[in-house]
C-alpha positions as CSV (number, residue, x, y, z in Angstrom):
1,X,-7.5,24.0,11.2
2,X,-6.3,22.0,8.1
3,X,-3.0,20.6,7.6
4,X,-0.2,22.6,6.7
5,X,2.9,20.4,7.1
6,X,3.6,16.7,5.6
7,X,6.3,15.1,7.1
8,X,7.9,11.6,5.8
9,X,9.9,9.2,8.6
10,X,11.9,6.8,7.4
11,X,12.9,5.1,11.0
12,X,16.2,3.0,12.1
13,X,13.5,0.7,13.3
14,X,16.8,-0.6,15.9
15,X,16.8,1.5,18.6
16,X,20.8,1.2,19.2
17,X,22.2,1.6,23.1
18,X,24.7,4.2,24.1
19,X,28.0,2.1,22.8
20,X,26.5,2.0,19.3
21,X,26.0,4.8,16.9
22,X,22.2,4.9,15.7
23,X,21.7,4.1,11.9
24,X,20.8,7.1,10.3
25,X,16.8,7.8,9.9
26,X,16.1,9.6,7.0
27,X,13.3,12.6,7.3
28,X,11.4,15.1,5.2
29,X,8.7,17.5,4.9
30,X,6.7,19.2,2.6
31,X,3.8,21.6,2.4
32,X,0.6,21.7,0.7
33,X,1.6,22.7,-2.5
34,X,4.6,20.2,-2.3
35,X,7.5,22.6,-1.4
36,X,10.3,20.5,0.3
37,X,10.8,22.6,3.6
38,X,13.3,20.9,5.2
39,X,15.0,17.0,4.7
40,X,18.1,15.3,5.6
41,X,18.6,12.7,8.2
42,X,18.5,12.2,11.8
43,X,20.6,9.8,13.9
44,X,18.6,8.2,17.2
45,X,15.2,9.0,18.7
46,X,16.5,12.3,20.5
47,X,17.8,13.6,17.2
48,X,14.7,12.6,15.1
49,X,12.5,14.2,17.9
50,X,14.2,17.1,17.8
51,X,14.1,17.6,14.0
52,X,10.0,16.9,14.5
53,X,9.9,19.7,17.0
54,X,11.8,22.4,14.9
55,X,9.5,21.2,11.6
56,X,5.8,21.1,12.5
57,X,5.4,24.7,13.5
58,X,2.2,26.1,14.3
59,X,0.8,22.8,15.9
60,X,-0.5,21.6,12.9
61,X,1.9,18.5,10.9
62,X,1.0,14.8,9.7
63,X,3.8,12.7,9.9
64,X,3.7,9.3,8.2
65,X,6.4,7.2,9.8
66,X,8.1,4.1,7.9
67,X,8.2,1.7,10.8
68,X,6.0,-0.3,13.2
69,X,4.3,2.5,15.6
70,X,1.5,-0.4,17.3
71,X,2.7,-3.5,18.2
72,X,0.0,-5.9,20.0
73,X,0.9,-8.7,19.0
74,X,2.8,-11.5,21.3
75,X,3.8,-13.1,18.4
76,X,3.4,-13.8,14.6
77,X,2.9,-11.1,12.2
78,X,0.5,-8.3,12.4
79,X,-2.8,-8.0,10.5
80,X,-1.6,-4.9,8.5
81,X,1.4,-6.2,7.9
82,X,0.3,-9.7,6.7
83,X,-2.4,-7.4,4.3
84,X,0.0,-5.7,2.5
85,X,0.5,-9.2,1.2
86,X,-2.4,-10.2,0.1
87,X,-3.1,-7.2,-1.4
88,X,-0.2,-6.3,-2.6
89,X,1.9,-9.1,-3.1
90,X,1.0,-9.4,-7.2
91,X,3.0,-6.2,-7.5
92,X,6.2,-8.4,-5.5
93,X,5.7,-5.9,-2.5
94,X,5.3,-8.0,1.5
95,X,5.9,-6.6,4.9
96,X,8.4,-8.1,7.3
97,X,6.2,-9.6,10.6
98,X,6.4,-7.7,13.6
99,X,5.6,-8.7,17.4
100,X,6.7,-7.9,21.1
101,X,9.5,-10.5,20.4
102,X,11.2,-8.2,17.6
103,X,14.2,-6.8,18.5
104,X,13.9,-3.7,16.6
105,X,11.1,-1.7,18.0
106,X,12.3,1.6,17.5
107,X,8.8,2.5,15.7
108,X,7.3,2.0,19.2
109,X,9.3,4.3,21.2
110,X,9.4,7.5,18.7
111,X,5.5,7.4,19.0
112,X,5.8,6.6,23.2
113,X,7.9,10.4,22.9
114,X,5.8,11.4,20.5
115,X,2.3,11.2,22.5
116,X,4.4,12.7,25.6
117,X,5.1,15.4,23.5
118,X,1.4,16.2,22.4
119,X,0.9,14.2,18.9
120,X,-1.5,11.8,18.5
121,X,-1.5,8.4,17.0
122,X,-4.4,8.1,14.5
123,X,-4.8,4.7,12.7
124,X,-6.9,6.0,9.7
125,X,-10.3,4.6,10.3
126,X,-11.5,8.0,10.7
127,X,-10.2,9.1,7.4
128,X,-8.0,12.1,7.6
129,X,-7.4,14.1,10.5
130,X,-8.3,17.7,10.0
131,X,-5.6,19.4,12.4
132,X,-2.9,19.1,15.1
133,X,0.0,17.0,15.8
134,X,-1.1,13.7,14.5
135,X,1.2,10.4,13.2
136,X,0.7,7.3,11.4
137,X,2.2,4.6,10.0
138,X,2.9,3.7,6.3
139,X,5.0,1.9,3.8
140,X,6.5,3.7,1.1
141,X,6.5,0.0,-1.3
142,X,2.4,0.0,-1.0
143,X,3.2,4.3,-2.3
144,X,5.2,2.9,-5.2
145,X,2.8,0.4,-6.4
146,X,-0.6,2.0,-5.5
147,X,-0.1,5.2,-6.6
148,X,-0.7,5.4,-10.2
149,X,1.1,8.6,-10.5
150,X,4.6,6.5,-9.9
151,X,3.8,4.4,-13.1
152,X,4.5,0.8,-11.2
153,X,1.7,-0.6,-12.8
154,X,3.4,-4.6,-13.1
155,X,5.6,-4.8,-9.8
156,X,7.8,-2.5,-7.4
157,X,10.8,-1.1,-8.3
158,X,14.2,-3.1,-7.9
159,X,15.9,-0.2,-5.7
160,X,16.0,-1.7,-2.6
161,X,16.1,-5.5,-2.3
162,X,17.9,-7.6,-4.9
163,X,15.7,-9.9,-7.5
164,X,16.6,-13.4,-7.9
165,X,16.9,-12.4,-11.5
166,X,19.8,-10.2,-11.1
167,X,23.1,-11.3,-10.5
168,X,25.1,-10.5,-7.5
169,X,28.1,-9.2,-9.6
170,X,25.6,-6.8,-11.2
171,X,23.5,-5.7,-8.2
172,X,25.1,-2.5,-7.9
173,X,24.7,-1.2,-10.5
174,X,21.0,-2.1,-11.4
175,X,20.2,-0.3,-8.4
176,X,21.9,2.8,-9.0
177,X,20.2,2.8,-12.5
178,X,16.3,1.7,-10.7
179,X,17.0,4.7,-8.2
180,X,17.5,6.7,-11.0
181,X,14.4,5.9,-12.6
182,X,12.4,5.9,-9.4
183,X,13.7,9.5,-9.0
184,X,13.1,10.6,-12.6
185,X,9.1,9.5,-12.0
186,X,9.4,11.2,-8.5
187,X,10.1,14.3,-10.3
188,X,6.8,13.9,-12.2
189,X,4.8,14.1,-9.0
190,X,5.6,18.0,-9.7
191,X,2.7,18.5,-11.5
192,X,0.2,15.9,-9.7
193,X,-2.7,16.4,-7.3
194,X,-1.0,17.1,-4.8
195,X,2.4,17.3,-5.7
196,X,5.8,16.9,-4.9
197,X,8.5,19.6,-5.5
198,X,12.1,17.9,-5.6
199,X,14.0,21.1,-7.0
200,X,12.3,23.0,-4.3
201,X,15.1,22.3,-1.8
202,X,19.0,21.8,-2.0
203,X,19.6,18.1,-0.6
204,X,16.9,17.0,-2.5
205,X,17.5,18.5,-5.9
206,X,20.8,16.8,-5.2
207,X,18.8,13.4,-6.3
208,X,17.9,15.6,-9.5
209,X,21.5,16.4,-10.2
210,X,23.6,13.4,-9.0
211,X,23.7,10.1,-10.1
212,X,22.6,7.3,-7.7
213,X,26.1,5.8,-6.2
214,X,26.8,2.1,-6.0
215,X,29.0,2.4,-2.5
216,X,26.6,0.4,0.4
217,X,26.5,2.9,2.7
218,X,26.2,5.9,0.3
219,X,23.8,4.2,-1.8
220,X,21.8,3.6,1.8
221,X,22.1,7.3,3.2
222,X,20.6,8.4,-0.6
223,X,17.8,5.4,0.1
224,X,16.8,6.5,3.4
225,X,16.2,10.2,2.2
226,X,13.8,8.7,-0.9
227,X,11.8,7.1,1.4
228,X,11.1,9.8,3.8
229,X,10.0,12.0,1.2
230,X,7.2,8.8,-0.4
231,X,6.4,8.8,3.2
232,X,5.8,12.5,3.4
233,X,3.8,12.4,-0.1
234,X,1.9,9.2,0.7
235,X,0.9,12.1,3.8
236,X,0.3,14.5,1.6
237,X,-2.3,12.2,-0.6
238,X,-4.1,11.0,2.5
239,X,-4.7,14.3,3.7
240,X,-6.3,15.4,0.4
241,X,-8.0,12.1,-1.1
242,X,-8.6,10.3,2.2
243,X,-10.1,6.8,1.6
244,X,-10.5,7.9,-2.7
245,X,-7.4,6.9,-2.8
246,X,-5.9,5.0,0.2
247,X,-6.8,2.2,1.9
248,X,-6.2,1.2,5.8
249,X,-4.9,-2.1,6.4
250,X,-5.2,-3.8,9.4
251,X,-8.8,-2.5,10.7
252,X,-11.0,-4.8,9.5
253,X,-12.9,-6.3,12.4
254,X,-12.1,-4.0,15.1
255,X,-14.4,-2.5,17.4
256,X,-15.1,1.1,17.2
257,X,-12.5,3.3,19.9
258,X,-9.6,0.4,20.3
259,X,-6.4,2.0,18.6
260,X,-5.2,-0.2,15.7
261,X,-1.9,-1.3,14.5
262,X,-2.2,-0.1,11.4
263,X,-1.0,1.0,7.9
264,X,-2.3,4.1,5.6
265,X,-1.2,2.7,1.6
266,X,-2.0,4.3,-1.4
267,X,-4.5,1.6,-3.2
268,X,-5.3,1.3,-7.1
269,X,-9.4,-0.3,-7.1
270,X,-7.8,-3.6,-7.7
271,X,-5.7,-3.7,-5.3
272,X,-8.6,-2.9,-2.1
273,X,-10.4,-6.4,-0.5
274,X,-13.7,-7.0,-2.5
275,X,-16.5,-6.6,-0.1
276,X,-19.0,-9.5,0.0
């Protein structure tokens, strides 16, 4: 059975306790010929399970989840993690370290409920899955700078964390106008192999038709629902160019059947480890 359903995950990665209302999680899918069937935002791991449950119908979905899903390590950063680095880090796009010591592990427990539910965490070795309920993790920065489609070809986009370059004073702004630039290229994955449809659905032809805010929190609510639907297209592009086109960091070394903490990221030739 092939894939029918791409979904995008971009995770609170704090998992927050009952006193404390859960960041909101933005989430997104699409289908093979990039029709946005559903996105919006979730708030907690109950509410984002939920959404997963109504969305991949048919028992067939790939969900690429922003967030860290394996976690191994006692301490330090993990090998994927410290990859997207050294691989990517010419493009000004690094991974925050994760380990058992983090505090925000939220990543962990969605793929915990996840697995009890009946998906299954792949790490990518394999290539693409052909079928079923099956999750991974990913990062939409290593999407925006390794997909050629996007048109990063010097260094990620300034829509999310502030350049030294930039002013405080000015901040705002700048980022409302790089969000609008990063949607206007988004939009061009319309007619791309495999594509994305923005104007296929109402909240996200709103990105189409509104400008990006400069408020924090409604500037981080329209951030959140961006990222979901990279994640979902970074999906998308796994599932139909495999290892042509993406890379899996983190594997290197690992014997054949132990589950890896890994990351699936889009990967221009430069941009892959030269092989001795």
């Amino acid at each position: 059975m092939e894939t029918e359903r791409f979904i995008g995950v971009d995770l609170a990665w704090a998992h927050s306790g009952t006193r404390t209302k859960p960041n909101e999680t933005g989430v997104a899918a699409i289908d093979r010929r990039g029709v946005v069937v559903d996105c919006g935002w979730t708030r907690g791991i109950e509410e984002t399970m939920a959404w997963l449950a109504r969305t991949a119908v048919d028992g067939s979905a790939l969900a690429f989840v922003d967030a860290p899903l394996i976690v191994d390590n006692p301490a330090g950063q993990r090998s994927c993690e410290r990859e997207v680095g050294q691989r990517y880090g010419r493009w000004k796009v690094s991974a925050n370290s994760t380990n058992q010591n983090s505090p925000r592990l939220a990543g962990v427990l969605l793929r915990e409920r996840l697995e009890e539910s009946g998906w299954v965490y792949d790490d990518g070795r394999g290539g693409p899955p052909a079928g079923g309920l099956v999750m991974s993790e990913c990062y939409p920065y290593t999407t925006l700078v390794g997909a050629r489609e996007l048109g990063y070809d010097q260094e990620r986009p300034t829509y999310k964390r502030r350049p030294v370059r930039v002013p405080t004073a000015q901040w705002r702004e700048v980022r409302a106008r790089e969000c609008d630039r990063l949607i206007e290229r988004m939009a061009g994955l319309a007619t791309t192999d495999p594509p994305l449809l923005l104007a296929s659905h109402a909240v996200s032809r709103r990105l189409l038709d509104e400008p990006s805010p400069q408020a924090a929190a409604d500037y981080k609510h329209r951030e959140d629902l961006l990222d979901a639907l990279l994640c979902a297209w970074t999906a998308s592009l796994w599932s139909r160019h495999g290892l042509e086109r993406c890379q899996v960091l983190g594997a290197d070394g690992l014997a054949p059947g132990v589950r890896a903490p890994t990351i699936i990221a889009p990967a221009r030739p430069e941009q892959r480890r030269v092989r001795p």
